[in-house]
C-alpha positions, 0 to 999 in steps of 0.5 A: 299897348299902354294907355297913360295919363299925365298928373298935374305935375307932369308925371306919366302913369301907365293906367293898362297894367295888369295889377294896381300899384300906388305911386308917388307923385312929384308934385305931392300925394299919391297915384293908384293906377292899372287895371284902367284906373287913375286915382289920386289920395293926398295920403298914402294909408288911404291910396293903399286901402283903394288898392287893396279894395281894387285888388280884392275886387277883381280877385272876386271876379269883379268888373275891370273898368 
């Protein structure tokens, strides 16, 4: 089933994927969503240390939200 979230410019992210991806959003910035996140960075190195640092999260055998 997919849970999904809607940013300010009406783009629709799927927040249940199985892994964290970075999108762009239309209206500017970047997403980082899956895995019951739903994160926006105004740049894209920064939303890519945060899915970098989720993934690895829950490769130690960390918490899912």
């Amino acid at each position: 089933m997919a849970l999904l979230k809607v940013s300010p410019s009406g783009q629709v992210y799927d927040i249940a994927l199985p892994s964290v991806k970075v999108t762009r959003d239309q209206g500017g910035g970047y997403y980082v969503h899956g895995r019951g996140h739903f994160l926006f960075f105004e740049d894209l190195e920064a939303a890519e240390r945060k899915r970098r640092e989720l993934e690895l999260h829950g490769e130690l055998g960390g918490e899912l939200p």
